[in-house]
N, C-alpha and C positions, 0 to 999 in steps of 0.2 A: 303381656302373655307371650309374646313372641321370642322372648329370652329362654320358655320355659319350653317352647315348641324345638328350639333348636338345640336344647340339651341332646348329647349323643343317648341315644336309648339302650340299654343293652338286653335280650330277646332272655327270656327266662320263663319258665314253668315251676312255678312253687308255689307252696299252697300258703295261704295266712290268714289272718281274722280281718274285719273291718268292727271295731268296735266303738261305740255310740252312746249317748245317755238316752235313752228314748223321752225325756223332758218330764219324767216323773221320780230320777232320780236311781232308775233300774239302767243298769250296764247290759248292753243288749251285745251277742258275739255274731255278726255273721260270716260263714267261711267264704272264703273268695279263691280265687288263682291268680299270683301275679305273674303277668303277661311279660309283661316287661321294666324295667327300672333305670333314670337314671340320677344322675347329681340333681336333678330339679321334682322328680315325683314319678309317680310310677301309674303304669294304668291296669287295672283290676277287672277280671270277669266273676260276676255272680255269678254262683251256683242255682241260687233261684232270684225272681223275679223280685224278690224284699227292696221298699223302701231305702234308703240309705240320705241320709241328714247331709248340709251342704258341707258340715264340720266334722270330723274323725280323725278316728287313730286307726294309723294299719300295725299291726303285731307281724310281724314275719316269722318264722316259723324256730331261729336262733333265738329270738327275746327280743330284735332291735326293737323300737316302736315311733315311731314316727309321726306326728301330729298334719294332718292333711284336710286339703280342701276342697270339694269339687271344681275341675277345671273344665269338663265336660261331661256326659252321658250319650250313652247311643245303647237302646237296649239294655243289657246285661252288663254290659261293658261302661265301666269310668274310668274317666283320667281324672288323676287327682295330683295336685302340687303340693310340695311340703311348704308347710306354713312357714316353716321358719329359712325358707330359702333353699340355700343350696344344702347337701349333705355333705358332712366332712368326709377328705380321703378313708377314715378307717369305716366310717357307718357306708361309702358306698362297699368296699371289701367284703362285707358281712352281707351284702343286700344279694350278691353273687358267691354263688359253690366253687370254690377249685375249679372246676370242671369245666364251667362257663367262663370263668377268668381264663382257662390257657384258652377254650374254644375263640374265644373275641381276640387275644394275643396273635393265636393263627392267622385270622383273619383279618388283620392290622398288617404281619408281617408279608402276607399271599399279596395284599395291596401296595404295599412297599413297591415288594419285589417285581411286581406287572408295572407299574409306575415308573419304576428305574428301568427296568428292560426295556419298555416303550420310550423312554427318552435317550434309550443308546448309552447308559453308563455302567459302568463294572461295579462289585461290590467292593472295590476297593478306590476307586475313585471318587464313590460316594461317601464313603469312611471318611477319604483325605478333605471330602469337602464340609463334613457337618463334625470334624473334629475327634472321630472314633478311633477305633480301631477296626481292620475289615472281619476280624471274628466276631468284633459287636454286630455289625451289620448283619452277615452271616445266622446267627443265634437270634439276631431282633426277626428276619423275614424268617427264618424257621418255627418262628412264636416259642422261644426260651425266654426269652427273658423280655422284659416291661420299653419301652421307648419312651424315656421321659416328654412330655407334654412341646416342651420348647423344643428338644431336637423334632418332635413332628413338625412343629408348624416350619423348623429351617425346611428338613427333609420337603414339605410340599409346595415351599417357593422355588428350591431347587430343581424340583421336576416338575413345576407348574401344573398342579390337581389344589383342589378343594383341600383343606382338612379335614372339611365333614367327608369327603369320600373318601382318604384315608382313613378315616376311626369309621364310618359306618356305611361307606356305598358298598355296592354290590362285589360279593367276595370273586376272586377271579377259580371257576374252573379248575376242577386239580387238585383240591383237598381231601385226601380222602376222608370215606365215609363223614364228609362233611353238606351240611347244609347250611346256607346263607341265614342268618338269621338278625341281619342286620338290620 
């Protein structure tokens, strides 16, 4: 379970079904909110206090549907893992709005950028060192455009941080009308 704990989570408000056989053969819909999503399962608040089976499909609100399994409960609230592992690049795409994909890029690139300024390097020294260009650097901490996976993990050797606190610690101060929601 510990693989699924350390999936980066990304913070989201959207609505979707939790849907069920209730063991009679009736498809049962209940509405949920998902909380947040990531590569490994997503965690779900009920609306109301209903039942919910250890086995399900979450529907997101696009069509994706996802085969899921209780990984915990607290209250109203479940975390649930996709049965079938991890979610490919294009189903996590669809699990997030536009909106929340540039918000987490922001806040990817805000972490960069405090990471590098705290270890004393320019944006062009860190371009010459992970092989960029320093408009890519530029455009990555401005959250334009995506950091592939492998330049993060060089980028957090470099300026010796986590890579979990580059993709989801605490965003740094300074974005506007921004809220951490990592």
């Amino acid at each position: 379970m510990s693989e699924y704990r350390a999936a980066v989570r990304h913070h989201t408000l959207r609505t979707g079904i939790i849907e069920f056989d209730n063991g009679t053969g009736r498809i049962i819909n209940v509405p949920c909110t998902i909380r947040d999503v990531s590569g490994t399962g997503a965690r779900q608040a009920l609306n109301s206090s209903r039942w919910i089976p250890e086995q399900f499909t979450l529907v997101f609100s696009n069509g994706l549907r996802k085969d899921c399994r209780v990984a915990w409960r607290k209250g109203r609230l479940i975390g649930s893992a996709f049965v079938d592992g991890y979610a490919s690049p294009d189903e996590q795409a669809v699990m997030m709005t536009e909106e929340e994909q540039s918000r987490h890029r922001r806040q990817i690139g805000a972490r960069v950028r405090s990471a590098r300024e705290t270890r004393g390097y320019t944006e062009v020294q860190l371009a010459e060192l992970i092989g960029v260009s320093p408009g890519f650097v530029s455009r990555a901490e401005n959250g334009e455009v995506d950091i592939p996976l492998y330049q993060l993990m060089h980028i957090a050797d470099l300026l010796q941080v986590s890579l979990d606190g580059l993709v989801a610690g605490p965003t740094p101060s300074g974005l506007p009308g921004e809220v951490d929601a990592a």
